[in-house]
FIKENU-33500 format. One line per 10 residues: number of its first residue (from 0); their letters; for each residue x negated, y, z of N, C-alpha, C, O, CB. Coordinates in nm, 3 decimals, always signed. Glycine has a CB too. Example, Ala and Ser with C-alpha at 12.3 -4.5 7.8 and 13.67 -1.06 7.14 Angstrom:
! residues 2
0) as) -1.319 -0.569 +0.780 -1.230 -0.450 +0.780 -1.320 -0.330 +0.780 -1.424 -0.332 +0.846 -1.131 -0.447 +0.905 | -1.285 -0.225 +0.708 -1.367 -0.106 +0.714 -1.290 +0.003 +0.787 -1.341 +0.114 +0.804 -1.408 -0.060 +0.572
END
This chain:
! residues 64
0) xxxxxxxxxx) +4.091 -0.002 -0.361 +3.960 -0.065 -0.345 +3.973 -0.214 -0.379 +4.074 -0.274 -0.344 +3.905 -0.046 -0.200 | +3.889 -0.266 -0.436 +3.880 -0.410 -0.497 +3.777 -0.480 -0.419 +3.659 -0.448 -0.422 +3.841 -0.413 -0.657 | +3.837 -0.599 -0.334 +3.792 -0.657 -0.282 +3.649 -0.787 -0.318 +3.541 -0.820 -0.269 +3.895 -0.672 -0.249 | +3.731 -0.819 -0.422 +3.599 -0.877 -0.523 +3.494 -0.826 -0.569 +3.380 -0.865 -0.544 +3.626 -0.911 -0.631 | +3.526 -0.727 -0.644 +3.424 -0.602 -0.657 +3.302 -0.598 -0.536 +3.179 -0.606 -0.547 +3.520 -0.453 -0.644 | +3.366 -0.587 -0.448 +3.225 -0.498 -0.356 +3.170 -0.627 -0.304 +3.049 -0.627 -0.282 +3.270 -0.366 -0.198 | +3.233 -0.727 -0.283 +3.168 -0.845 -0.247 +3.103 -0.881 -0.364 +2.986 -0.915 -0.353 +3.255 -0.950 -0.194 | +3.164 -0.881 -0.496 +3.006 -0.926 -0.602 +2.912 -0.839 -0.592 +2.798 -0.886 -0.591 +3.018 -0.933 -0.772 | +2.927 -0.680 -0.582 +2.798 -0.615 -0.558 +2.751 -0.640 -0.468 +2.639 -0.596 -0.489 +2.788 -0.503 -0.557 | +2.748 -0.685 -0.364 +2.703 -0.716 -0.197 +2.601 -0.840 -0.247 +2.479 -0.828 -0.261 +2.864 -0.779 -0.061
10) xxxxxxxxxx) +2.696 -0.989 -0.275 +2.622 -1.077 -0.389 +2.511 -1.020 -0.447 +2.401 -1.063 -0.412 +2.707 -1.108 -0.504 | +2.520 -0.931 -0.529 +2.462 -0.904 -0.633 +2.340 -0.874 -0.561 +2.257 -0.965 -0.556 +2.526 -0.806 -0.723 | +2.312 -0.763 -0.502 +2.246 -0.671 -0.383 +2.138 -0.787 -0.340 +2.017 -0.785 -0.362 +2.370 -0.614 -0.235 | +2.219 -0.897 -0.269 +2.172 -1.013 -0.148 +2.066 -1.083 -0.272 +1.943 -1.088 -0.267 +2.337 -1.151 -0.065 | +2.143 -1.125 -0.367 +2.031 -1.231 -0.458 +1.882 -1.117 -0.540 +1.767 -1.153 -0.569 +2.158 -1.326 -0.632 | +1.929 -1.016 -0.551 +1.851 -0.913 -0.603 +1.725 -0.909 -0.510 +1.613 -0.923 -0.558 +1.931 -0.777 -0.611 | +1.752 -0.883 -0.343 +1.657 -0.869 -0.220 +1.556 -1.033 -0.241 +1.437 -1.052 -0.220 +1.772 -0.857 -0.039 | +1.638 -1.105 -0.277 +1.599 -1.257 -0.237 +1.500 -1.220 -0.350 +1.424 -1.131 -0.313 +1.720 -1.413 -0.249 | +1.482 -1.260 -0.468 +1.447 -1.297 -0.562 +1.333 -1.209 -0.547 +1.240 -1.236 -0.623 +1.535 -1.301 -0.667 | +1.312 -1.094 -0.458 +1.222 -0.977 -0.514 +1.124 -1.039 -0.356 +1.001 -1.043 -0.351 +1.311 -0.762 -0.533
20) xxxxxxxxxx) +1.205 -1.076 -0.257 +1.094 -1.156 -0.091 +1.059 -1.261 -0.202 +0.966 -1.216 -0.269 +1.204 -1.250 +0.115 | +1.099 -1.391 -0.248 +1.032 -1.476 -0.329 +0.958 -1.407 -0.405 +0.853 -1.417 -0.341 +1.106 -1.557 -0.397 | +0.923 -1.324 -0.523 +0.803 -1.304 -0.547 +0.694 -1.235 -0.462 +0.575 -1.236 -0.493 +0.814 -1.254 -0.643 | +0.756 -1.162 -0.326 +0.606 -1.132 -0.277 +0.540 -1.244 -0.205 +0.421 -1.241 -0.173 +0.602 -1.011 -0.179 | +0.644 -1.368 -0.176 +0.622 -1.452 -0.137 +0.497 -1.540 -0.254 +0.398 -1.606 -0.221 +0.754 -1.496 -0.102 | +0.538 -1.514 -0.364 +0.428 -1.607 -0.463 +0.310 -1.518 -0.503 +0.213 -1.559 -0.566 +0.502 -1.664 -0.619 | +0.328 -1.382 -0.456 +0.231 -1.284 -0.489 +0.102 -1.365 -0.363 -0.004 -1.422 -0.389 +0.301 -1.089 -0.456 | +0.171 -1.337 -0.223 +0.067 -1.392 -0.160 +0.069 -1.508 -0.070 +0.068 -1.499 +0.053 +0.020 -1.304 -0.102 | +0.073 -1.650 -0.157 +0.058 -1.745 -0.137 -0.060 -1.795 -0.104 -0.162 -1.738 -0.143 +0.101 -1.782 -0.204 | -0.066 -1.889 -0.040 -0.248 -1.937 -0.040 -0.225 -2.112 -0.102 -0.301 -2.208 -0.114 -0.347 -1.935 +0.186
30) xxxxxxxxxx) -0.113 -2.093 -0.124 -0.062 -2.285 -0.198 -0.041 -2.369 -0.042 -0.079 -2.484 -0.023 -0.256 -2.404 -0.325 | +0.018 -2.297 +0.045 +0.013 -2.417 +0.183 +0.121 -2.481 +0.124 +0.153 -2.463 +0.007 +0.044 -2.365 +0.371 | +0.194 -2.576 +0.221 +0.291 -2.634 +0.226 +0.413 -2.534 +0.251 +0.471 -2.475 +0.160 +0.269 -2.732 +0.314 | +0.442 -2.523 +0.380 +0.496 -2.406 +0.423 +0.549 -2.284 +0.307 +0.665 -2.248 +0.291 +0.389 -2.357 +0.513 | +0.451 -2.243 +0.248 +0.450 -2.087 +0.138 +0.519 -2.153 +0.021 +0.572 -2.083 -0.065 +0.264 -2.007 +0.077 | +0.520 -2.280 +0.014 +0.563 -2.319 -0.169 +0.725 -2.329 -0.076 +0.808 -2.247 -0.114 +0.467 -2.532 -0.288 | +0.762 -2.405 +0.016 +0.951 -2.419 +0.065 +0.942 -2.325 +0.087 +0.977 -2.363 +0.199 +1.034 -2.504 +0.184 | +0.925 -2.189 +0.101 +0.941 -2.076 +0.153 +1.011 -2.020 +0.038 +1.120 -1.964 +0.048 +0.819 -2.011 +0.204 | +0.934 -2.039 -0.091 +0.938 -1.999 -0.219 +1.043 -2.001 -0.263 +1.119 -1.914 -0.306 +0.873 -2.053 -0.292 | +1.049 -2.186 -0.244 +1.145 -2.244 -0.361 +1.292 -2.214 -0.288 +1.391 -2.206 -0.361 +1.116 -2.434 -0.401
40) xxxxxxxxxx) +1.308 -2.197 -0.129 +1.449 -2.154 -0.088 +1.483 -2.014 -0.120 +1.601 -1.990 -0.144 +1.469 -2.171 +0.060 | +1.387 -1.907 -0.126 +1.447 -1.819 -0.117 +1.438 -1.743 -0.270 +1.483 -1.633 -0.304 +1.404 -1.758 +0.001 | +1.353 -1.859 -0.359 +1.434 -1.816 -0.470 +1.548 -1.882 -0.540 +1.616 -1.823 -0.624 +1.360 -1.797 -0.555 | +1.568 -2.008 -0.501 +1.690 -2.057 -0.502 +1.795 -1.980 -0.486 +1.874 -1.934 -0.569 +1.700 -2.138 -0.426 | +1.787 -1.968 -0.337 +1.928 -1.873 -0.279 +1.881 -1.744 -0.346 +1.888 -1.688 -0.237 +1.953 -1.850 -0.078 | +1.846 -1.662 -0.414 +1.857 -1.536 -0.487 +1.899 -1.560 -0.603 +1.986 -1.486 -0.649 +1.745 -1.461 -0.497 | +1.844 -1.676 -0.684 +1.904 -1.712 -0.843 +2.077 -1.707 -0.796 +2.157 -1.627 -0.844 +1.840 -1.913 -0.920 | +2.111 -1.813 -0.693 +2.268 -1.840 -0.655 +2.301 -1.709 -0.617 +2.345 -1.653 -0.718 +2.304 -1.954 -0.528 | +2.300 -1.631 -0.518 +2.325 -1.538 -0.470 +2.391 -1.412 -0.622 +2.498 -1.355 -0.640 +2.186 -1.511 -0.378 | +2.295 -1.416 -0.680 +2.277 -1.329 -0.791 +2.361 -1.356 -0.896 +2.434 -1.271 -0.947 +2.149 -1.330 -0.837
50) xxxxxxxxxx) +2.355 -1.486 -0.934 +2.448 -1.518 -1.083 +2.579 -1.545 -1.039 +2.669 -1.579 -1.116 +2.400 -1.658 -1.181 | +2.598 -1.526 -0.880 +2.757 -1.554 -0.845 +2.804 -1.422 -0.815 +2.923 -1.400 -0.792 +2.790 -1.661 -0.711 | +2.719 -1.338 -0.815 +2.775 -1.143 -0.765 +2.794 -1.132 -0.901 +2.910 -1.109 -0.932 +2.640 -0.989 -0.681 | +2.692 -1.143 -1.016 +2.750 -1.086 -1.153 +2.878 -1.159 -1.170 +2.984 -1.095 -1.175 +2.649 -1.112 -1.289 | +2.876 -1.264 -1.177 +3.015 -1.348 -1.261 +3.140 -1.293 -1.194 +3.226 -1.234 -1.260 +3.021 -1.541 -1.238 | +3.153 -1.316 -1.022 +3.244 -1.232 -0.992 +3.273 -1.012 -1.034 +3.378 -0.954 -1.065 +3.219 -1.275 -0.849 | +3.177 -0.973 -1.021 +3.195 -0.832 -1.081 +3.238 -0.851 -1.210 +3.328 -0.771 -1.240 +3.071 -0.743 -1.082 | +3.200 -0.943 -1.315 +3.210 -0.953 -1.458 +3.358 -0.973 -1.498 +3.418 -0.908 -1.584 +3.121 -1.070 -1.509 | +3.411 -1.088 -1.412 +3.563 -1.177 -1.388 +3.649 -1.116 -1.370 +3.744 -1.109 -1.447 +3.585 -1.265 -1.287 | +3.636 -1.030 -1.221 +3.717 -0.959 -1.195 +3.798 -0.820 -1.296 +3.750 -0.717 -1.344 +3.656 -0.936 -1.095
60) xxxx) +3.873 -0.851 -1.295 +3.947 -0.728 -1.350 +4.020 -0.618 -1.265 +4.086 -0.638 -1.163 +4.046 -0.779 -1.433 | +3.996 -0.503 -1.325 +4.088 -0.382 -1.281 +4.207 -0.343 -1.282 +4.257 -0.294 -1.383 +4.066 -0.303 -1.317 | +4.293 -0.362 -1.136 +4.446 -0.356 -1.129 +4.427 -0.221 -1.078 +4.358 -0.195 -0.979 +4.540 -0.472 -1.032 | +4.493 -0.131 -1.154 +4.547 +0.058 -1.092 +4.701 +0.026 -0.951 +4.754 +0.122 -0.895 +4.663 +0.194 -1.313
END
């Protein structure tokens, strides 16, 4: 079992969830204050979350 591996899919998984609450988050916005930082953190942390699960799954290589 590859330890990197399942932690970039886990990554992967975590920024995938994020990115998909940020858009229902912009789906139903009303423009408060509140709803736009709501936005911009949790699509932040899903862009990060996400492009650091691929790179690690991508990086990692397979030892038998």
């Amino acid at each position: 079992m590859n330890l990197k591996r399942t932690f970039g899919a886990i990554l992967t998984v975590l920024g995938i969830a994020g990115l998909i609450y940020a858009a229902v988050i912009f789906a139903e916005t009303s423009g408060g204050e509140r709803d736009i930082r709501s936005l911009i953190i949790y699509g932040v942390l899903g862009v990060i979350f996400f492009i650091s699960g691929i790179g690690l799954v991508k990086n990692t290589k397979d030892e038998a």
